[in-house]
C-alpha positions as CSV (number, residue, x, y, z in Angstrom):
1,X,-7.9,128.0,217.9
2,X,-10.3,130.2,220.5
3,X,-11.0,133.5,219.7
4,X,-9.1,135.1,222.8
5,X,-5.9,133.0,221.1
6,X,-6.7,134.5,217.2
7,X,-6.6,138.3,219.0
8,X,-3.6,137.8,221.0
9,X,-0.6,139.5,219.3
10,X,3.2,139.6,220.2
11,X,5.6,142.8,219.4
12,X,8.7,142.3,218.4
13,X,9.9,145.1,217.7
14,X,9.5,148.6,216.5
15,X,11.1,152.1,215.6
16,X,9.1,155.1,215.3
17,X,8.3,154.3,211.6
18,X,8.6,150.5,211.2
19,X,6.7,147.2,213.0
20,X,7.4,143.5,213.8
21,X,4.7,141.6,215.7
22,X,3.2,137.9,215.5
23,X,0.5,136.2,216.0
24,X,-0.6,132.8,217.0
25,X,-1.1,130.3,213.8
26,X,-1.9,126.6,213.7
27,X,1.9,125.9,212.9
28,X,3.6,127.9,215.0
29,X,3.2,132.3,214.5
30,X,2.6,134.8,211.8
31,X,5.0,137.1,211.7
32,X,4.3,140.9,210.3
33,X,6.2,143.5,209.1
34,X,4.9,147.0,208.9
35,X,6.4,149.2,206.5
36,X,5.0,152.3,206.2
37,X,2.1,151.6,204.3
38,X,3.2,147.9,203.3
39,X,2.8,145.1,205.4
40,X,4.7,141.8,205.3
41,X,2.7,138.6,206.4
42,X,5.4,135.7,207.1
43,X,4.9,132.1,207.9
44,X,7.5,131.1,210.7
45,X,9.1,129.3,208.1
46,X,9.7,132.3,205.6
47,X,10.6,134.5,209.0
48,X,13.6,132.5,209.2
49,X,14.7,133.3,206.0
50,X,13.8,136.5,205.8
51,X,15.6,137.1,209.0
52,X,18.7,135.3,206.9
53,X,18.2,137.4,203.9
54,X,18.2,140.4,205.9
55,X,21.3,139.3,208.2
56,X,23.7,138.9,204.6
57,X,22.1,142.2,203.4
58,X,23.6,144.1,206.7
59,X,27.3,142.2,206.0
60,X,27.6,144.0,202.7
């Protein structure tokens, strides 16, 4: 991976308090998720079922 591909970033979304943005990885994207202070550093893999986990929170 070049080091133009390493910087480049995606955002995925945002509110005013909380982040989502990837970046390029050897198997596919990091994903990471800003909150607050905290930040979440997902593998594509786990970003799928975090997404899942987060979708059956919102039906309860």
């Amino acid at each position: 991976m070049s080091k133009d591909e390493q910087m480049e970033v995606d955002m995925v979304a945002e509110t005013e308090n909380f982040a989502v943005w990837r970046s390029p990885d050897d198997e596919g994207y990091i994903y990471h998720v800003e909150l607050g202070s905290i930040t979440l550093h997902l593998a594509s893999d786990e970003w799928e079922e975090f997404l899942e986990l987060m979708g059956d929170a919102n039906d309860k």
